[in-house]
N, C-alpha and C positions, 0 to 999 in steps of 0.2 A: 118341129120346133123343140130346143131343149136348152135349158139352163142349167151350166157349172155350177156353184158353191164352193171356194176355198178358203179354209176357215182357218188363218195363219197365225204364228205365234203375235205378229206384228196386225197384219191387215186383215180381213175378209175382201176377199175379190169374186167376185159375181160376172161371167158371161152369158148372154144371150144370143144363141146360133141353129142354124139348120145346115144340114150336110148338103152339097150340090149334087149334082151328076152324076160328078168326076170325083165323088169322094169328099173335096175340102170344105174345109171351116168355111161358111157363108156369116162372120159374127152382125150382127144389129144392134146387142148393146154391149155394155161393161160399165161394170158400176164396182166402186171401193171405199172401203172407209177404215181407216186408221182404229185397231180398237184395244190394241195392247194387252188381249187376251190375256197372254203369258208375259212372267217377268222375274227375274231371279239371276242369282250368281253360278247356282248350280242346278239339282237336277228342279223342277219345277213342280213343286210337293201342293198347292193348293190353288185354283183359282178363286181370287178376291169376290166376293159379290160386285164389290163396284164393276170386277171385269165383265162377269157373267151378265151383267144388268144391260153394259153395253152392248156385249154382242149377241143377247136376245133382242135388244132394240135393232141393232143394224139388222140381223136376221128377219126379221118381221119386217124391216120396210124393204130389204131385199126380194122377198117371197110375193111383195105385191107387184114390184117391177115385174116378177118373172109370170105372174099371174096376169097382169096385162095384154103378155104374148102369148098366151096362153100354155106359157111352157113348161115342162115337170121338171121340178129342178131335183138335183142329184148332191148329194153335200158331203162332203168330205173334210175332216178337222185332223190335222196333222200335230207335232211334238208337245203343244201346250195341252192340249184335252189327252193325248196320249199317254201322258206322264203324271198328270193331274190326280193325285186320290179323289176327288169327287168332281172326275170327268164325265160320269154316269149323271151324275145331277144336273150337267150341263145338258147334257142328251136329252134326256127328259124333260127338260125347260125348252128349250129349244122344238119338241116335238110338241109338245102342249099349251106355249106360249105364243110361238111363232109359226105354228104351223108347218115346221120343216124338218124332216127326219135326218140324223149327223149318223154318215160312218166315220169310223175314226180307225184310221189306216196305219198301216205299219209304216215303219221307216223307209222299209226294203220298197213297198207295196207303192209309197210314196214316189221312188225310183224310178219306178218301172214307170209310171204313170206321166212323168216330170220327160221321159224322154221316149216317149208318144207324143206331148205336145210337141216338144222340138222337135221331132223328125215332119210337121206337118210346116215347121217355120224356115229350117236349115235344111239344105242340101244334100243330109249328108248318111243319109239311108244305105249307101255301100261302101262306105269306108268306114273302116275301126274309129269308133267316135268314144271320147271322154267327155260326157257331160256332169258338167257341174252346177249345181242351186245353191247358193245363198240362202237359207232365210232365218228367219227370226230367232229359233229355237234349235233348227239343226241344218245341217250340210248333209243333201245328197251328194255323192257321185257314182257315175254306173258307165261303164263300158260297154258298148255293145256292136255289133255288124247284123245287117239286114234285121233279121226274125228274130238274130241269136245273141242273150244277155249274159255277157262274159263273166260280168261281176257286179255287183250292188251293194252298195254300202251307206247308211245312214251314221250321224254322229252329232252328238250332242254338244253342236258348235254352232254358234248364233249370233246374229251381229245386236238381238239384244242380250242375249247371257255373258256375250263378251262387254259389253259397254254397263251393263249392270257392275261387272265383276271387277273392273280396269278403269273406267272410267263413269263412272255413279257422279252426277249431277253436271257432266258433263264437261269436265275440265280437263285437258289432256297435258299430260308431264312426258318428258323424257323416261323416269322409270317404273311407268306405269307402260308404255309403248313398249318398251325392252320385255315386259313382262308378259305381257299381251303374246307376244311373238314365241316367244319358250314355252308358256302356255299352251297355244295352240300346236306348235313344231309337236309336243308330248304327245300330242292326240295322232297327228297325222303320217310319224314317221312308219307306225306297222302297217296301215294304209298303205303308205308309198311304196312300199315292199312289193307287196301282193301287186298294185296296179301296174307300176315299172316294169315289173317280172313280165307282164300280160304284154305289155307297150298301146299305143292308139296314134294313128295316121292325124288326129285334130281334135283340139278341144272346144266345147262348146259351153257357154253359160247360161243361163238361166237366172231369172227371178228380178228381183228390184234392184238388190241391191249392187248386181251386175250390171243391172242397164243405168243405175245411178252413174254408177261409175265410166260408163264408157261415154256417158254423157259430157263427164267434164272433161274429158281425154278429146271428143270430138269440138267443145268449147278452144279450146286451149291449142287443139290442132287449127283452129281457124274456119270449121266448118258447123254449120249450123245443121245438127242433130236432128233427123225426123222424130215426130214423138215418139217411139218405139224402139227406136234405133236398133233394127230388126238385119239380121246380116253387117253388119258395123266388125269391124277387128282391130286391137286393140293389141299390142305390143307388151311384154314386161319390162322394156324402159318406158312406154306411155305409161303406164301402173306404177312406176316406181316416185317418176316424178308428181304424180298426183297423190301419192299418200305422204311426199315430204310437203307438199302444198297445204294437205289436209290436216296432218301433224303440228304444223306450225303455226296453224289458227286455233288458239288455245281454247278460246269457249266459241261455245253454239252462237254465240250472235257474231262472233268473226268469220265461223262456218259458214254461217246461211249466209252470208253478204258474198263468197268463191261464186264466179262469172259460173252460170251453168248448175248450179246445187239447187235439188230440193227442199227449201227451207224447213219440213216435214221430215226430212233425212238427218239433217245437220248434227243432231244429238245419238244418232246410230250409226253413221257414215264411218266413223273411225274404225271401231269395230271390224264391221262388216270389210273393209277395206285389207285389215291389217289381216286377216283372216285370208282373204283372197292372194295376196301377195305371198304368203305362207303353202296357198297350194298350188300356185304357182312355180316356188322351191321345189315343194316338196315331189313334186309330179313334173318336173322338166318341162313346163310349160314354158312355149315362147314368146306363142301369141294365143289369144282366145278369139270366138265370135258369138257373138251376142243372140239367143233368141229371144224374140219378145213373145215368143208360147213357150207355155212354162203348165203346171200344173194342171191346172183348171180346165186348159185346153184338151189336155189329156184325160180326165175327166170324160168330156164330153163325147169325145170319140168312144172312149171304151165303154159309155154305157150305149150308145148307138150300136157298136156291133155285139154287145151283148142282147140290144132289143133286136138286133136284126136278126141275130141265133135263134130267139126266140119264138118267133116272127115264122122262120123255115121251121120250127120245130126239133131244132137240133141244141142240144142239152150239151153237162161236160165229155156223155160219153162218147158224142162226135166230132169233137174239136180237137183237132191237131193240133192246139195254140197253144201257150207261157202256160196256159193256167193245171191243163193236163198234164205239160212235158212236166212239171212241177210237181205235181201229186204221183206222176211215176216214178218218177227219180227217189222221190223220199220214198215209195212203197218198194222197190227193190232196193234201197239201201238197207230195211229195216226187217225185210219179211225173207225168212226164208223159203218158202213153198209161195212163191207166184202167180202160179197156175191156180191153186185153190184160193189163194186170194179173189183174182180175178174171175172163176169162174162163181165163186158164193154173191161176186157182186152184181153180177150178169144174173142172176135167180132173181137176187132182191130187186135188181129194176124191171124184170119181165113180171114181178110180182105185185110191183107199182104200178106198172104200166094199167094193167089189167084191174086194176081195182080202183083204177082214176074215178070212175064215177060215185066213188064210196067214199074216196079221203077228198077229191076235189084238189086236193094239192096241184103244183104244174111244174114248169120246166125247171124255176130257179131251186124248190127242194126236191125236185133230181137229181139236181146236180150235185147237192147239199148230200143225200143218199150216194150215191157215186164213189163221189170222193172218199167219203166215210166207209162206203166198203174198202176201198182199197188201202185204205190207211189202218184199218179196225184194229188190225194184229203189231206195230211197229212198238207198240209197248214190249212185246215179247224180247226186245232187246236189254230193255232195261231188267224184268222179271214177267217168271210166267204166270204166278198165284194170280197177282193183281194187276196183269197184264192191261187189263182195259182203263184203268186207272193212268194207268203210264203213255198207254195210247191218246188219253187226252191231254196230256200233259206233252208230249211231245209236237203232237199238233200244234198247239195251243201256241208254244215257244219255237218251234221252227223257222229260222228265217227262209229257208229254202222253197215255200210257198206262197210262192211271188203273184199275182193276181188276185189275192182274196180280200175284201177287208175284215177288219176285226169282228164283225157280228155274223161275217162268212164264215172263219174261223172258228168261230166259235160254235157256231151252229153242227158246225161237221165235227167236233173234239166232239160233242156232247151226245152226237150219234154214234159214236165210237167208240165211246164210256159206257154206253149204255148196251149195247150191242150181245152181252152177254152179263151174270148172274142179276145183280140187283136191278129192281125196275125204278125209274124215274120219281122220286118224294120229294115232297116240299122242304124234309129238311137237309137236302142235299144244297150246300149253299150255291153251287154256280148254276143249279137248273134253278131252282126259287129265285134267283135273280132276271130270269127271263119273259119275259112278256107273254100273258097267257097264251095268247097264238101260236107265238113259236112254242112252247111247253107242249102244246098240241100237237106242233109236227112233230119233234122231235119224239113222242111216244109212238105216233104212226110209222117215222120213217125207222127208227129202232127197233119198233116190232117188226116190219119187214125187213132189217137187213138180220135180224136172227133167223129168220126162218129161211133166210137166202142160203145164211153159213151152217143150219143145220140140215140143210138138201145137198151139202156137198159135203157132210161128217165127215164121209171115209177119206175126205181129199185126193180124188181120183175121177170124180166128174161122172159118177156112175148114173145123176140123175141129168138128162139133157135139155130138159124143160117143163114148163110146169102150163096149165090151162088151170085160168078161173072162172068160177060163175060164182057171181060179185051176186047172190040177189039179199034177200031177206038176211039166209047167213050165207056165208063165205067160204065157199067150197074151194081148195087148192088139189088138183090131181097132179103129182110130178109122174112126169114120163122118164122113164127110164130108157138108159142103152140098151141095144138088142143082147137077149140071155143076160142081162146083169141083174142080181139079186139087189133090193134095192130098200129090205127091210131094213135096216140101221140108218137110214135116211128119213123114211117114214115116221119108225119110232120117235128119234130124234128130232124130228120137227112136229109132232105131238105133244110134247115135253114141253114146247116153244111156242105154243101158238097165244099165248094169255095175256103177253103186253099189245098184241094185236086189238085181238079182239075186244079188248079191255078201249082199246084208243079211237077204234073204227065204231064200238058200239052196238056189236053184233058177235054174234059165234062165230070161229074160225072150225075150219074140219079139214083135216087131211083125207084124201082119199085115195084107198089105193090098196 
């Protein structure tokens, strides 16, 4: 059993499911509640207490539903906690008030996730698919065929930041609409470039305020709309005619009376409409179809096959999937010597591996170590002095590292900052901002991935493996290749052994 969490600029949506057989969504519950997190004309610089108040209330009766089923819920907060300066206060309320720990996902991260769901809702897993999200705060869209994600793009376009900015207490004009439309056309033409150029066989939507709309399209067409309206498709003259319908009902109480509206929508509807019809221009769209799995769903699956990874024992260094091809890609864009990358990374998990009984750590800061090995050096593009410095900072701001959320991210900058000169201090502000435990790994998994990268100093792979004996202290013997001298490895990981031991609580020794 397991429970979603999506914590939206607009709503919190809450699923409750188990996986079948055959793979699919088994859902049991779903539960929503309107909490208007986020609100603004532009970027979303604070949430209100009254926000936060609410959606630790909804959170907290959330987490009892899901506690009923006895299911671990997984939580995820997308553009409003994202952009929020004291988005971290919300975290922390949220984890201490309500009992439920928020990651808070990239835009990109959000993508990839949004069309996971859909592929368990639409058909449409071998053909070049454009999916699009609607919501509150920003607009996904991502391309993709089978395994492979062509492109991902997030944007700070919302059917509440437009109705904030355009239409604020919900009164709709003629040039307020015109403006609405130019508005948005600014944002989405260099988009359209990029995605045009690629092309997609069919496009697909996502979220509320998709299925809002093809709701009144299926009203209007004379048929009556399952609740979901789930495989539903919808034309750009269906679309055109419902946004002159919706246009022309000048306030929210003309809105909410339109055959087929959510009265709950009525004061965002416009917005979000004039938005869709704009990327629909923009992206050659003719017709769409509707999923009614969207985020959340996707959520659920991806933390399943990451327990299931778990589960077999297999970590990032075994997975051929988004999250690997992802952390390659950036490490040969950034590194020149590959080979030593990867091989210094390969030390530090055989070095992990082997001392499991001493840090206790397990498969997820492996992975956390991994990644960080092979990313440790891509500062070296920016400058060499303060290389690791840059390597966090790169990390950190990468969109190109599609699977991780932000306290993933961040956990692997900080192994990678740390990786060489300065050890880990409190008044280093983004490691003091971290929760004692993680402080924790991140000393242990930093002190072995130094000692990974100083067993391969010479960058030639001279030492082939390493054997420990984990007891009282911490004996590391690297083996060397046959006839290879292999003192300057040695030495070198002598030099390196004091944030270990320092973090493990015991003496480390090279031997050899």
């Amino acid at each position: 059993m397991h429970a979603a969490l999506d914590l939206g600029t607009n709503s919190f949506h809450m699923l409750v499911a188990h996986i079948n057989a055959d793979g699919a969504l088994e859902i049991l519950t779903r539960e929503k509640e309107r909490v208007r997190l986020g609100s603004g004309a532009g970027d979303i610089k604070e949430l209100t207490p009254e926000a936060m108040d609410r959606g630790i209330e909804a959170l907290a009766r959330m987490r009892k539903i899901a506690d009923a089923y006895n299911a671990p819920i997984k939580a995820v907060a997308t553009s409003a906690v994202r952009e929020a300066n004291n988005g971290d206060e919300f975290v922390k309320r949220a984890r201490k008030k309500a009992g439920v720990q928020v990651d808070v996902i990239s835009g990109v991260e959000e993508a990839r996730l949004i069309r996971l769901g859909v592929l368990q809702a639409v058909p449409v897993f071998t053909k070049k698919s454009l999916v699009v999200d609607i919501g509150g705060g920003s607009t996904e869209t991502i391309i993709g065929k089978k395994q492979q994600i062509l492109d991902a793009r997030s944007q700070k376009l919302g059917h509440i930041r437009l109705t904030d900015r355009f239409f604020a207490g919900g009164r709709i004009r003629k040039t307020s609409v015109a403006d609405c439309r130019d508005y948005v056309r600014s944002f989405l033409v260099p988009v359209a470039r990029d995605i045009n150029k690629i092309g997609f066989d069919v496009a697909v939507g996502s979220s509320g305020t998709i299925s809002a709309i093809a709701t009144l399209i299926e009203v209007r067409n004379g048929r009556q709309p399952n609740r979901w309206v789930n495989n539903v498709t919808f034309s750009r003259g269906d679309l055109d005619k419902t946004i002159d319908e919706l246009t022309s009902a000048i306030t929210n109480n003309q809105r909410s009376k339109i055959d087929g509206i959510d009265p709950g929508r009525a004061d965002v509807i416009v917005g979000g409409a004039i938005l869709l019809e704009q990327i629909f221009e923009a992206f050659k769209i003719k017709k769409m179809t509707v999923s009614s799995y969207s985020l959340r769903e996707g959520v659920l699956l991806d933390q399943v096959r990451k327990n299931q990874a778990t589960a077999d024992g297999d970590g990032l260094h075994h997975l051929s999937d988004l999250r690997r091809d992802r952390v390659l890609r950036l490490a040969r864009a950034y590194n020149g010597d590959l080979d030593h990358v990867l091989h210094a990374t390969d030390l530090s998990l055989e070095l992990f591996d082997q001392t499991a009984k001493v840090h206790g750590l397990g498969t997820v800061e492996r992975d956390y170590l991994e990644a960080a090995g092979m990313l440790h050096n891509v500062g070296l593009f920016i400058s060499h002095g303060a290389h690791h410095k840059h390597s966090y900072y790169v990390i950190r701001n990468s969109d190109q590292l599609v699977g991780f959320t932000e306290h993933e991210l961040e956990m692997i900058a900080q192994v990678a900052r740390y990786h060489r000169k300065s050890h880990p201090k409190p008044k280093h502000h983004e490691f003091a901002a971290l929760r004692p435990a993680d402080q924790s790994t991140i000393r242990v998994l930093a002190g072995l991935l130094r000692l990974g990268i100083a067993l391969d100093r010479s960058g030639l792979g001279h030492v082939a493996d390493v054997t420990v004996d984990a007891g009282r202290k911490v004996k590391i013997s690297p083996v060397g290749q046959t006839k290879t001298d292999i003192s300057l490895e040695l030495y070198t990981a002598r030099q390196r052994v004091d944030l270990l031991a320092e973090a493990l609580g015991r003496s480390v020794e090279i031997v050899g």
